[in-house]
C-alpha positions as CSV (number, residue, x, y, z in Angstrom):
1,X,-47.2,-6.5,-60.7
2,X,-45.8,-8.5,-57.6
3,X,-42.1,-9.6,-58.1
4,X,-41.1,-12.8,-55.6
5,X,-38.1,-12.1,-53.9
6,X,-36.0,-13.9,-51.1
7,X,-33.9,-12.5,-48.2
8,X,-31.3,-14.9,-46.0
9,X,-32.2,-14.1,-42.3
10,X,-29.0,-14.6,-40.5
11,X,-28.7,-17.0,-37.0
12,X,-28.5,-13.8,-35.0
13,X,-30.9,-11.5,-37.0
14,X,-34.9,-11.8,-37.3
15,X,-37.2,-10.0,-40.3
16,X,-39.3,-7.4,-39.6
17,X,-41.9,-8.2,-42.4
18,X,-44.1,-5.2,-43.7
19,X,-47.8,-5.6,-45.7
20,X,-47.9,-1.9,-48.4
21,X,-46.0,-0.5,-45.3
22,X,-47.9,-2.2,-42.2
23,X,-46.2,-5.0,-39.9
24,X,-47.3,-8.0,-40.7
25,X,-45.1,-10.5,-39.0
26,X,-41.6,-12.0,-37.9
27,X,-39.6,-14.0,-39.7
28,X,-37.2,-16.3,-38.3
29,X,-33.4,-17.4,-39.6
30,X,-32.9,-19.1,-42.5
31,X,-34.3,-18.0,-46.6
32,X,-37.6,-15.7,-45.9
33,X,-40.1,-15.1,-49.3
34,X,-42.1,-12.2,-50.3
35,X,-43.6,-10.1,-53.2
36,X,-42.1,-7.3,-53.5
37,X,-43.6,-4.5,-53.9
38,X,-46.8,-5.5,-51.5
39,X,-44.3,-7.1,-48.9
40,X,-40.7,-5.9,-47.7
41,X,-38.8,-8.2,-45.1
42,X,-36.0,-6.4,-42.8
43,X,-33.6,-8.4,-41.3
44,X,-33.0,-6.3,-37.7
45,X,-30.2,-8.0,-35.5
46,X,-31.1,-9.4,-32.0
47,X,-27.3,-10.2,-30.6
48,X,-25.8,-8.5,-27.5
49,X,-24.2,-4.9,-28.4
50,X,-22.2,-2.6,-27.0
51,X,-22.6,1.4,-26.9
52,X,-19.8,3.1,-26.0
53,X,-20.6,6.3,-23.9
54,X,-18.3,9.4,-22.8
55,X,-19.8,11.4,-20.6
56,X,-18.1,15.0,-19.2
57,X,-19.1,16.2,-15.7
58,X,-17.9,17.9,-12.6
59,X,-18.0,16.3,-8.7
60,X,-19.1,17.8,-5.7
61,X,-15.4,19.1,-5.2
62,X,-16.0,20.5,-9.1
63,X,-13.0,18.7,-10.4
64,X,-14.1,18.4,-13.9
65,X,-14.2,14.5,-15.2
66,X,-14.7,12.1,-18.0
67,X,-16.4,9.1,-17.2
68,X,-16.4,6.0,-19.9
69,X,-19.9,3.8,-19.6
70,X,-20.4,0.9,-21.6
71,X,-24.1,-0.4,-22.4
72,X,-24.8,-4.1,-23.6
73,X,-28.1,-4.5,-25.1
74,X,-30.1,-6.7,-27.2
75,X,-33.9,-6.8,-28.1
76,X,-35.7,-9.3,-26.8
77,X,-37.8,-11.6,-29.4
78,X,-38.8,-15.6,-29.8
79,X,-38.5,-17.3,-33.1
80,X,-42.1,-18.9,-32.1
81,X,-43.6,-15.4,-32.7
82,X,-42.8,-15.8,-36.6
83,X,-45.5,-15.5,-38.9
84,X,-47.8,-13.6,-36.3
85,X,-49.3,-10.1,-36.2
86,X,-48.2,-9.1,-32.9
87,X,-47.9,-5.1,-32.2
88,X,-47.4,-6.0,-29.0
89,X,-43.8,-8.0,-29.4
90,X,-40.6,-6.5,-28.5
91,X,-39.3,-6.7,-31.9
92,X,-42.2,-4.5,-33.2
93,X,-41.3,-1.8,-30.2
94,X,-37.9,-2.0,-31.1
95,X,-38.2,-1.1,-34.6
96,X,-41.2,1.2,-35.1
97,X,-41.7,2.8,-31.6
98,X,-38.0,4.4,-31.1
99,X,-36.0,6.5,-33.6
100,X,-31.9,6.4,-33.3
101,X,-32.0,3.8,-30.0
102,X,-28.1,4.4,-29.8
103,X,-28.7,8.5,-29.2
104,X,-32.0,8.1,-26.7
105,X,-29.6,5.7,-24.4
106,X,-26.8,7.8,-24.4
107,X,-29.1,10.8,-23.2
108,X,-30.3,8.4,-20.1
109,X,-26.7,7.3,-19.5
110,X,-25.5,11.3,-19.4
111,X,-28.9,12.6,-17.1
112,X,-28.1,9.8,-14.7
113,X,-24.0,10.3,-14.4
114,X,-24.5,13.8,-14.4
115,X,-27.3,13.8,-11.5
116,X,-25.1,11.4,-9.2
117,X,-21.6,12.7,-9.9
118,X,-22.4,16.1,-9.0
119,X,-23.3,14.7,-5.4
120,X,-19.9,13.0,-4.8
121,X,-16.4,14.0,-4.5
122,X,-13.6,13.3,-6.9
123,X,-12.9,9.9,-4.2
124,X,-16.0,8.9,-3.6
125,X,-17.0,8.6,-7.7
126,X,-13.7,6.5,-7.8
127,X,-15.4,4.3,-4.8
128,X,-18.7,4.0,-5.9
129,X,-18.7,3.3,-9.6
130,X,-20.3,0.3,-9.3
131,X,-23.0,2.0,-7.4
132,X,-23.6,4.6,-10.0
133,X,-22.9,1.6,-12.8
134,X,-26.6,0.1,-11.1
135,X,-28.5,3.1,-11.2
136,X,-27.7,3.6,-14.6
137,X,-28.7,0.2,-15.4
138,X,-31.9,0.4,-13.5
139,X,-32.6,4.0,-15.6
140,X,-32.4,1.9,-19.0
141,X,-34.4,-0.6,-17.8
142,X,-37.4,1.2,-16.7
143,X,-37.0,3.4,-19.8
144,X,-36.1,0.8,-22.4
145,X,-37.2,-2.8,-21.7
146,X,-40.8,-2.3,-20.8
147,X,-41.7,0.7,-23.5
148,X,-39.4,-0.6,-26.3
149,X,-38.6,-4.4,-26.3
150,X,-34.7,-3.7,-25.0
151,X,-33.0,-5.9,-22.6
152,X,-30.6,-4.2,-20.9
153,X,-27.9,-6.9,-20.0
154,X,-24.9,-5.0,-18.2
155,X,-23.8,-1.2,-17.4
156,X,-20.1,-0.9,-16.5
157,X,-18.0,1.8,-16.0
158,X,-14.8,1.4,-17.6
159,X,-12.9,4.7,-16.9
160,X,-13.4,8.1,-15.0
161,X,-10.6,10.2,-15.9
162,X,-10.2,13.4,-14.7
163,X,-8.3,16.5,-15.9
164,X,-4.5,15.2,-16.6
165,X,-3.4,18.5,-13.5
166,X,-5.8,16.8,-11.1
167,X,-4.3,13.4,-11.5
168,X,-0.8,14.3,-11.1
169,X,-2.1,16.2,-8.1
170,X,-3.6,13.1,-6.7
171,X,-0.4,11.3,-7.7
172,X,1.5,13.6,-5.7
173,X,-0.3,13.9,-3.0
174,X,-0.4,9.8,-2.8
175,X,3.4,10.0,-2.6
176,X,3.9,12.6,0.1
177,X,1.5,10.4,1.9
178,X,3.3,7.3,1.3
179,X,7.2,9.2,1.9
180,X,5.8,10.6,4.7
181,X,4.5,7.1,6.5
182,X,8.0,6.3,5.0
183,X,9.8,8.6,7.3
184,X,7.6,7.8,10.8
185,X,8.9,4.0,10.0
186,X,12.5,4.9,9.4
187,X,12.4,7.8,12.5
188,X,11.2,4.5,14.4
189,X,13.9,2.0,13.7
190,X,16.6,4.8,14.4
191,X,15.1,5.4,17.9
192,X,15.2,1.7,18.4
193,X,18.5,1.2,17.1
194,X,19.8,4.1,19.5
195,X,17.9,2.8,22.6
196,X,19.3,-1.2,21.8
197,X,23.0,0.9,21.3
198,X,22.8,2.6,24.7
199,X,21.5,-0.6,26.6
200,X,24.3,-2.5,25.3
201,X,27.0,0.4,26.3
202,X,25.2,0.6,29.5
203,X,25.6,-3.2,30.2
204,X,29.0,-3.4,28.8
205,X,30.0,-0.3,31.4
206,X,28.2,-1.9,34.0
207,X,30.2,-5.1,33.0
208,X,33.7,-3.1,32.7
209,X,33.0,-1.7,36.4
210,X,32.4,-5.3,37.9
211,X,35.4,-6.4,35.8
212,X,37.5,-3.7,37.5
213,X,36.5,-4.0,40.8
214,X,37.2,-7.9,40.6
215,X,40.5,-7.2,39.1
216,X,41.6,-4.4,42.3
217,X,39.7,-6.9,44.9
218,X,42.1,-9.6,43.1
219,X,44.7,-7.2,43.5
220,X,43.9,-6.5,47.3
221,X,44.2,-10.1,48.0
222,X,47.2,-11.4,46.1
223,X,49.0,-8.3,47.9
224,X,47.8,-9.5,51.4
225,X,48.9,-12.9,50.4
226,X,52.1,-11.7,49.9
227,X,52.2,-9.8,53.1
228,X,51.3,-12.7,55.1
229,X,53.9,-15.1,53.4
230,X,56.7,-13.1,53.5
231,X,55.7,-12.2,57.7
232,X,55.6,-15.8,58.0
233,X,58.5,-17.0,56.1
234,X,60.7,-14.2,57.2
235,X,59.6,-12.7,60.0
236,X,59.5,-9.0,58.6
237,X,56.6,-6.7,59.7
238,X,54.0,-5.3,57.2
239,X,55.3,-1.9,56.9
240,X,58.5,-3.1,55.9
241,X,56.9,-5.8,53.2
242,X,55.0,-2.8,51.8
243,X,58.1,-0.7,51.9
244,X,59.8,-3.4,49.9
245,X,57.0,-3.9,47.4
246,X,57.1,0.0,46.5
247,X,60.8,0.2,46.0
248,X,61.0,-2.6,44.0
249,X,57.9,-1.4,42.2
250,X,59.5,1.7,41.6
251,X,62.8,0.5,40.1
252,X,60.6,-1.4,37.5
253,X,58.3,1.6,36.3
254,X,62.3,3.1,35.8
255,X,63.7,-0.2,34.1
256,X,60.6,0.5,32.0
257,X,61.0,3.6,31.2
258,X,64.2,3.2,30.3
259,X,63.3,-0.1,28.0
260,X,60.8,1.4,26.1
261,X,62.3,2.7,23.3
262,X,59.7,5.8,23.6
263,X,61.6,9.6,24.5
264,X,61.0,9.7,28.1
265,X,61.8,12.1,30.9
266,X,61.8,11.1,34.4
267,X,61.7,14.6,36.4
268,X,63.5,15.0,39.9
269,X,62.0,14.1,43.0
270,X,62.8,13.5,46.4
271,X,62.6,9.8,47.2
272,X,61.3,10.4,50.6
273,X,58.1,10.8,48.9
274,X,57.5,7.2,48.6
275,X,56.9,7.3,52.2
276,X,53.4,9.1,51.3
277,X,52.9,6.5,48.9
278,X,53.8,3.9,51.2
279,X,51.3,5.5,53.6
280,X,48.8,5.5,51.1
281,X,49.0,1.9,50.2
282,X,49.0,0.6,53.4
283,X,45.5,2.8,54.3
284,X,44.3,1.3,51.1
285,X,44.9,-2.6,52.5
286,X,43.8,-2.2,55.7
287,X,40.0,0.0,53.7
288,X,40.0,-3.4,51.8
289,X,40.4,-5.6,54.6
290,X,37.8,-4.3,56.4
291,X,35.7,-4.8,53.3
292,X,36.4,-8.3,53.3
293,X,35.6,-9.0,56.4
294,X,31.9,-6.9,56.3
């Protein structure tokens, strides 16, 4: 006795419809009919989904890793194949040809990662995960889409974690790195600072030596002045203008002395020594005004 039954076929689904266990057809969305028990209609969903896969390998420098892959799929199928008898369809593949579709892809996504990993270092996995992520893709494809109706519509590679000691390693080694640059830069700007410190001391000596020989030229000549004024305007000779100046030099240093308010001791001497300075003096005028006059 044949019971009529209904089944709602959902937007994103299609019914694999069976004939006393054979496939007998598609059936599109919406409310499909049959007799149950001589027909049985499936619904089998044909959206994009995601498998999730973890896969645990070891680099070319055998650092020991965890690498994250995630597979969007779908089957590929037309609503204008409903009501046909078509072995041939993708839908038909999908559902009668494989057994536990979720399993057979993870073991292509784990023989591919762990062929290519095993050829890279640690660094190089990190740089080249879109690379792998493409040969993993093109692996499904050739074993999925043609043989068994699945459209394989992206392969990424979300994480590749290694052991939790490696990355601290890496993290540390990153840092030396980066302290290290750190030091060259600051090394650097204390060599400049020190080169622009003894240019400026060098030019402020060299200014402090043409200040000082300005001030004893200015020196020189105010002292000649005075010579040559006090020749004219009394009629004394140099030695005794010179003689002067000293003495009268040498009573201010004392009145000096004596004003500063500072404990001061002036030691005995013999004031016939002022002739040497005298001396002295005068060889010192007569060096500078043959300087003048070169």
């Amino acid at each position: 006795m044949a019971i009529p039954c209904c089944v709602a076929i959902e937007q994103s689904e299609r019914g694999v419809q069976q004939t006393c266990g054979k496939y007998s057809g598609l059936k599109g969305p919406g409310c499909a009919f049959y007799c149950w028990p001589w027909h049985q209609v499936t619904p089998v969903s044909v959206r994009v989904e995601t498998l999730n896969c973890r896969t645990t390998t070891k680099t070319k420098d055998d650092v020991t890793v965890v690498v994250t892959a995630d597979i969007m799929y779908q089957i590929n199928t037309d609503v204008s194949e409903e009501g046909t008898n078509l072995e041939e369809s993708n839908l038909f593949k999908a559902y009668f040809l494989i057994d536990n579709l979720r399993a057979q892809m993870m073991a292509y996504v784990d023989d591919c990662l762990r062929s290519a990993l095993p050829t890279k270092t640690l660094d190089d996995a990190y740089a080249e995960k879109s690379n792998m992520a493409d040969d993993v893709l093109k692996a499904l494809q050739d074993a999925m889409t043609g043989p068994y109706g699945i459209s394989i519509v992206k392969v990424l590679i979300t994480d590749l974690q290694p052991n939790q000691k490696v990355q601290d390693a890496m993290n540390k080694i990153n840092t030396m790195k980066r302290e290290r640059e750190a030091a060259v830069e600051r090394a650097e700007a204390e060599k400049l600072l020190k080169v622009k410190a003894a240019e400026a001391d060098m030019e402020s000596k060299h200014l402090a030596g043409v200040g000082i020989a300005k001030m004893r030229k200015a020196i020189t000549m105010g002292f000649q002045d005075s010579i040559e004024a006090m020749k004219d305007s009394c009629g004394l000779e140099a030695s005794d203008v010179v003689h002067m100046m000293l003495v009268t030099q040498y009573m201010d240093t004392l009145k000096d002395f004596a004003t500063s308010g500072k404990s001061s001791i002036v030691l005995a001497h013999d004031p016939s020594a002022m002739s040497d300075i005298e001396t002295q003096i005068r060889q010192g005028f007569i060096n500078a005004k043959a300087n003048i006059g070169t």
